[in-house]
C-alpha positions in Angstrom: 172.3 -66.3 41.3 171.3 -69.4 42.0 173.5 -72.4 41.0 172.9 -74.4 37.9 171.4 -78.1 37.4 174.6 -79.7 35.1 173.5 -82.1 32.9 176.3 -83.6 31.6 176.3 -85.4 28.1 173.7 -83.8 24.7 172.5 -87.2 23.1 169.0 -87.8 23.1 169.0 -88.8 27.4 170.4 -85.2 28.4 169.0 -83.6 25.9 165.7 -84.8 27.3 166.6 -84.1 31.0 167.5 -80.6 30.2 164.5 -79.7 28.3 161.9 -81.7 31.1 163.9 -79.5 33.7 164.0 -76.1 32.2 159.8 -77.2 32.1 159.7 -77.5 35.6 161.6 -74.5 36.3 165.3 -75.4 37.1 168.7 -73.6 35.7 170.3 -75.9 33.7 173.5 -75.8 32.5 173.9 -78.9 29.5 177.4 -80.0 28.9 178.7 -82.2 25.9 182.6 -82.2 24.7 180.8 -82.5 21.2 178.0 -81.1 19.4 174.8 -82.2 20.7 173.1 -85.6 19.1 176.6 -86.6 18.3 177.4 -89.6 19.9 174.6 -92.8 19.6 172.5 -90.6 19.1 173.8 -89.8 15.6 173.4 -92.7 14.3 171.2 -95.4 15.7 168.3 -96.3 13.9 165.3 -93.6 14.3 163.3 -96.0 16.0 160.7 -95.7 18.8 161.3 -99.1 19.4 158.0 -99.7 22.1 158.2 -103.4 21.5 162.1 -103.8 22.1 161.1 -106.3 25.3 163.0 -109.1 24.8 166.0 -108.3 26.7 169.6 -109.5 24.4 170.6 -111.8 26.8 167.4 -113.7 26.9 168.2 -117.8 27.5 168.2 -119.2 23.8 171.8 -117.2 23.5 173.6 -119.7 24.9 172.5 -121.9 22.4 172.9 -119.5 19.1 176.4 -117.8 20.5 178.8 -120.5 19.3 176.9 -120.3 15.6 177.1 -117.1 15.4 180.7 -116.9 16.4 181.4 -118.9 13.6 178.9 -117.8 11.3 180.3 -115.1 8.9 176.8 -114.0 8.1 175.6 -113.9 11.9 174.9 -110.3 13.3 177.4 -110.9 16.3 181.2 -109.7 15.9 183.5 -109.6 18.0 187.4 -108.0 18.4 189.2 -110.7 19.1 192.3 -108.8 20.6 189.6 -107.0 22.9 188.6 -110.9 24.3 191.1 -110.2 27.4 189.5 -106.2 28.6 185.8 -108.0 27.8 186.1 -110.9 29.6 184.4 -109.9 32.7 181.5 -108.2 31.4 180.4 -110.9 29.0 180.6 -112.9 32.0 178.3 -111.0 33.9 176.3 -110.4 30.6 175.8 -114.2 29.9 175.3 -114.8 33.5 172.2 -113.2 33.5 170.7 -115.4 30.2 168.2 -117.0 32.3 164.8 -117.8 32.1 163.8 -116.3 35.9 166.7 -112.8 34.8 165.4 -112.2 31.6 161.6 -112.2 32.5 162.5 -109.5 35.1 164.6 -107.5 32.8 161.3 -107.6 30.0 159.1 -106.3 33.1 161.3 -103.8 33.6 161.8 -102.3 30.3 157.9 -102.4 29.6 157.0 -99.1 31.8 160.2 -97.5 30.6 159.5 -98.3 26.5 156.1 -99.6 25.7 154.4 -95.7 26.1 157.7 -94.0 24.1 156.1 -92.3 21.2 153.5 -90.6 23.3 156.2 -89.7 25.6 158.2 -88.4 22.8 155.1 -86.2 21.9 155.1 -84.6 25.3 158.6 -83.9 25.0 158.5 -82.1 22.2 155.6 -80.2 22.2 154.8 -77.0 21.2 158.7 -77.1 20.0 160.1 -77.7 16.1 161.5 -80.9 17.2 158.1 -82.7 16.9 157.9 -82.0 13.1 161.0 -85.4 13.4 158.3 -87.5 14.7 156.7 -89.8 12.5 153.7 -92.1 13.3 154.1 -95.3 11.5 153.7 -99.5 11.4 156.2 -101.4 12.3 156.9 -104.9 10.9 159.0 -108.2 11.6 160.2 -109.4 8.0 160.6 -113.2 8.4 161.5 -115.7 5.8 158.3 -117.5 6.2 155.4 -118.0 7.8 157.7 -121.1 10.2 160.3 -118.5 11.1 157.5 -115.9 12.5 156.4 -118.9 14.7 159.6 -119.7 16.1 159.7 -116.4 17.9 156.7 -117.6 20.1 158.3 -116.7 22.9 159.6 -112.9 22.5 155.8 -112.2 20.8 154.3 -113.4 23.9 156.2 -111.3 25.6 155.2 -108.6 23.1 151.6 -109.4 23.2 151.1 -109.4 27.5 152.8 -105.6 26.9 149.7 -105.2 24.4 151.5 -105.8 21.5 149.8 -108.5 18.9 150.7 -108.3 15.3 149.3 -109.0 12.3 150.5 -111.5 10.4 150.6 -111.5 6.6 151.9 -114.0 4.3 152.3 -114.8 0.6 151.3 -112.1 -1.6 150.0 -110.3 1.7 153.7 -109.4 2.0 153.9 -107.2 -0.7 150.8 -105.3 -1.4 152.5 -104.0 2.5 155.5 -103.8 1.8 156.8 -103.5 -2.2 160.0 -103.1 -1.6 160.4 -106.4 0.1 161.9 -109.1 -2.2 160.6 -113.1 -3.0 163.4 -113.5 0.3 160.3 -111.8 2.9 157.3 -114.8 2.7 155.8 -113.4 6.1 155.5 -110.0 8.0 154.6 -109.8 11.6 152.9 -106.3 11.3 152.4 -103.8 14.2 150.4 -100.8 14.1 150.4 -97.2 16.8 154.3 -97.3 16.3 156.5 -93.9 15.4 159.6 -93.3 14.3 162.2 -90.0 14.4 163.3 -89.1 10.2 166.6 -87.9 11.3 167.9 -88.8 14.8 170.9 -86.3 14.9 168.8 -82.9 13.5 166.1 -84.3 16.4 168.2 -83.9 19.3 169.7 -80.6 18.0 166.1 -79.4 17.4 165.3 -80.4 21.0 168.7 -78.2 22.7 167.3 -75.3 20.2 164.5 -75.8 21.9 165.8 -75.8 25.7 168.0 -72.7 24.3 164.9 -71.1 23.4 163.7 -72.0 26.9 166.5 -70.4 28.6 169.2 -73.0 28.9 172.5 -73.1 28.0 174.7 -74.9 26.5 178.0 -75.7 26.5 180.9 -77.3 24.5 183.4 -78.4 27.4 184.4 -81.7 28.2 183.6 -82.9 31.9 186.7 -85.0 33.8 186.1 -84.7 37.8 183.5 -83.8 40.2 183.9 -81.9 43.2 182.8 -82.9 46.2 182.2 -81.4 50.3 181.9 -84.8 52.4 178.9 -86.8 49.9 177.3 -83.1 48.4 178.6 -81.5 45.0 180.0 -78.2 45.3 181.0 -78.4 41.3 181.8 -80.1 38.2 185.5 -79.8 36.6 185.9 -79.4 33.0 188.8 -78.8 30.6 187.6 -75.1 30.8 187.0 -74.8 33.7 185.3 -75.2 37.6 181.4 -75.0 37.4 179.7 -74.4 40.5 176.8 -76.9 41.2 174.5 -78.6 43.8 173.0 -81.0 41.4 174.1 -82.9 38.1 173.3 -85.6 35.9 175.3 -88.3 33.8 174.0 -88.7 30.6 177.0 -88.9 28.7 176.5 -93.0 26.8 179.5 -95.2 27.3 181.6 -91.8 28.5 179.7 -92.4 31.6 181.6 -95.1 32.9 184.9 -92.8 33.7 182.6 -90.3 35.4 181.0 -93.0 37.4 183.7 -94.8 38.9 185.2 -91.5 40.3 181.4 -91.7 42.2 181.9 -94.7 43.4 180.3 -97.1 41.4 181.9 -99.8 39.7 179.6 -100.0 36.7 180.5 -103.0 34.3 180.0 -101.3 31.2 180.7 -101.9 27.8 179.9 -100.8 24.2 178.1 -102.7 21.8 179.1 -101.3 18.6 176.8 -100.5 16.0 177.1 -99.3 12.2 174.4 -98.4 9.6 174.5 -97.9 6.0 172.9 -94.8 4.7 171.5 -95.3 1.1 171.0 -92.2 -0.8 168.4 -91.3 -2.7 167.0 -94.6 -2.9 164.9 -96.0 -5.5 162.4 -96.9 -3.3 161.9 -97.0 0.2 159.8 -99.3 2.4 156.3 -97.5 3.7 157.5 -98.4 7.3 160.0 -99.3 9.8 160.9 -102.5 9.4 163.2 -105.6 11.1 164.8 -107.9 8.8 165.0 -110.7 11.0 167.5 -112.3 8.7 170.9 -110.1 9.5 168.8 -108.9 12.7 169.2 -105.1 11.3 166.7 -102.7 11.1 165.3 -100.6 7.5 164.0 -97.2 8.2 162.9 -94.3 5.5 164.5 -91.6 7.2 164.3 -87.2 5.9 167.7 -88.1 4.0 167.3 -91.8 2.3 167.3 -95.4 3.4 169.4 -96.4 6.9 169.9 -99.8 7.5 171.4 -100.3 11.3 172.5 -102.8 13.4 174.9 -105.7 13.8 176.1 -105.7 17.5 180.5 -105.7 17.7 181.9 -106.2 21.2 185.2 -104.3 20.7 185.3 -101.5 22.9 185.8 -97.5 22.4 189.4 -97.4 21.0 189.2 -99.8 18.1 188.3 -98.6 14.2 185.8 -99.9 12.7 185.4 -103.2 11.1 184.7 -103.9 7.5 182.4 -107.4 8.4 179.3 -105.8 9.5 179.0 -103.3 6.6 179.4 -106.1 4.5 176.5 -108.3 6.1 174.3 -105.2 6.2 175.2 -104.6 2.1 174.8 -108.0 1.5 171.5 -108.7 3.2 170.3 -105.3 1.8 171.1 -106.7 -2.2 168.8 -110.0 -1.4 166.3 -108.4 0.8 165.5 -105.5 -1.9 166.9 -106.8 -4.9 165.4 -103.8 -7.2 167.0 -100.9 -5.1 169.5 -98.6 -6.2 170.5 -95.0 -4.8 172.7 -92.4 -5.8 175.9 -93.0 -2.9 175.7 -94.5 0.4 177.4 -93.1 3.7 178.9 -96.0 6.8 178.9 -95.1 10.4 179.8 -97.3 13.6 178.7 -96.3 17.1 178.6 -96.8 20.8 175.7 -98.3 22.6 176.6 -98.6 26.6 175.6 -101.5 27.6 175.1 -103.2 30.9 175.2 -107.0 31.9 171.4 -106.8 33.5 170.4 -105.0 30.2 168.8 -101.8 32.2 169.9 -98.6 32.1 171.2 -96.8 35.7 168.2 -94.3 36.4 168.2 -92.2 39.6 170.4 -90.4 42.4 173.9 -92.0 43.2 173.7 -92.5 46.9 172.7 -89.0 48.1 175.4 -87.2 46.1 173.1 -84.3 44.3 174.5 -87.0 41.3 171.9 -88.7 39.0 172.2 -91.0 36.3 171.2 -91.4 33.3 172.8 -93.7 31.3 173.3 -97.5 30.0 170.5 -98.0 27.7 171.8 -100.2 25.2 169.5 -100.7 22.2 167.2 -98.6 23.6 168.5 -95.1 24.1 166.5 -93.3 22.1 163.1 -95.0 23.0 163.9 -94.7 26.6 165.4 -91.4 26.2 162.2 -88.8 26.6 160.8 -91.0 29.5 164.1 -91.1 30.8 164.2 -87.1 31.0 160.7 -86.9 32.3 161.8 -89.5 35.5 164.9 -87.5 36.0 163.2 -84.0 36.4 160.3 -86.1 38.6 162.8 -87.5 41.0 164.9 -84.2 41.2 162.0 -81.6 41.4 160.7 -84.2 44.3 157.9 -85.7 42.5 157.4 -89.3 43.0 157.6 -91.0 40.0 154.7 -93.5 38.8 156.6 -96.5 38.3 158.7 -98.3 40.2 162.2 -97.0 39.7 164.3 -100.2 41.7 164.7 -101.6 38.6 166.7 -98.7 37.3 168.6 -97.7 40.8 172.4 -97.0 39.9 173.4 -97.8 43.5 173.6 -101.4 42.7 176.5 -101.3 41.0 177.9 -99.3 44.3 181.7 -100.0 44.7 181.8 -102.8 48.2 
């Protein structure tokens, strides 16, 4: 028999390897000490998010960061007894809030995000898990018409990706959006968006489907790798050896551990996120939408209203914090002042996050390793093209963008 592709880690990145693999032929093994789609992939917010180009360590933080480390109401928190263990990376992180760093990071993440509903499409064709995808608008809620216009500079970056919005104001605002409150005075509207109604029952759909396909999965957590000089003879688990030429680490911030014992010294960190799921709402907004005052997403998802965001530097080991539940309520109450719903459920997640912003794509030195992994806001948008690059580089197709951006070797160990 011949020896399985081990894909290790079932969020929406491996699950999306596995399945583009098992297409093109491969045994694959997928790994997850969970259940699939339980990591970020749980919770984040459902969107396709093609516009997400602004990278958040784009130049104007250095000038918000000390108001929003004062600002109770900002959307930035932070641990302070984690300051010491995040020192370094928010170094690195800030370091690369320039003007000349952040326009290649946007360049980078437009090939990777700007086609991901269509990619999602292919992905998940001919399978259930396309019956999650939803075509829809997106909009920008702004207090006013001044606000929209202060972003200049992230909608230009929008707009050269193809991106222009229509802007409504005034009355405009509502006959779009009802739900939106006498707060919302402008909307910056996109259309050809999509969104997923429920993140976590997607990425299970799409293992059902690579199940269905012949792959298999497997509950077992992954803790070394083992090597013959720089090739993989097998991956260790906590249940066992599991003979292998080739693998991939998709496993979110659970990636770092794995990739140090490869040699790379990867800097990173989680960005924790929480949503707020409302409950059979009284009313939902008709689309996706980003309330650019709390900087949180609204999205009508299968099973109510989730509102998601707030970033929390605070690493993996700390509980959650009552703050950002309570800016997301509070924003939610003056946003939509007529809502109400039934009971409401709170959640906090892991994004892994990297100072440059991009995600590691591509072999480790040549190990028979790939990663997958680091995507930050964008994990699920990312995540089908992701899988689709992965299976391309390991089934020795040459991919049709350029994939330097993305190389994990340079965060090799010198």
């Amino acid at each position: 028999m011949s020896k399985p592709i081990v894909v290790i880690g079932a969020g929406i990145c491996g699950a999306s390897c596995a399945l583009w693999l098992r297409r093109c032929g491969h045994d694959v093994l997928l790994l997850d000490k969970s259940e699939p789609g339980m990591g970020a992939s749980y919770g984040n917010a459902g969107l396709l998010a093609q516009w997400a180009l602004v990278p958040v360590n784009e130049p104007s933080l250095w000038r918000n960061i000390p108001r929003y480390l004062i600002d109770p109401m900002s959307p930035l928190f932070v641990k302070w007894r984690y300051l010491p263990k995040l020192t370094p990376w928010l170094f690195a992180f800030l370091k690369n809030a320039t003007s000349a760093t952040s326009s290649q990071t946007s360049q980078a993440l437009v090939p990777l995000l700007s086609d991901a509903v269509e990619q999602h499409k292919s992905l998940t064709k001919g399978t259930k898990a396309q019956n999650w995808i939803a075509d829809s608008k997106f909009s920008y809620a702004y207090r006013n018409r001044a606000a929209f216009e202060q972003d200049a500079a992230g909608w230009a970056i929008k707009s050269a990706a193809g991106m222009t919005p229509e802007v409504l104001t005034g009355s405009e605002v509502q006959d779009e959006e009802p739900i939106c409150g006498p707060m919302i005075q402008c909307l910056a509207v996109l259309s050809g968006q999509g969104h997923i109604q429920n993140p976590h029952g997607y990425v299970q759909s799409l293992v059902n489907a690579f199940e269905e396909m012949g792959g298999k999965f497997i509950q077992a957590d992954v803790i070394d790798f083992e090597r013959d000089g720089d090739g993989l003879r097998a991956v260790i688990t906590k249940r066992g050896r599991i003979k292998c030429n080739k693998a991939v680490v998709t496993a979110g911030i659970w990636s770092k551990p794995l990739a140090t014992k490869l040699g790379l010294k990867v800097p990173l960190e989680t960005e924790r996120g929480y949503h707020v799921m409302y409950k059979s709402p009284s009313e939902m907004p008709r689309n996706p939408m980003m309330m650019t005052i709390g900087k949180f997403s609204v999205t009508p998802m299968a099973d109510g209203l989730r509102c998601a965001g707030t970033v929390e530097l605070g690493g993996i080991n700390l509980g959650p914090s009552k703050a950002p539940i309570r800016l997301i309520r509070r924003r939610v109450s003056e946003l939509f002042p007529n809502l109400t719903y039934e009971n409401s459920k709170e959640w906090m997640g892991f994004r892994p996050s990297t100072p440059d912003g991009l995600p590691l794509i591509g072999e480790i030195a040549q190990s028979g390793i790939f990663a997958a992994f680091g995507h930050q806001h964008v994990g699920l948008t990312g995540g089908a093209k992701t899988g689709r690059l992965i299976s391309d580089i390991i089934s020795q197709r040459i991919p049709n963008i350029d994939m330097s951006p993305y190389d994990p070797n340079r965060y090799a160990a010198r």
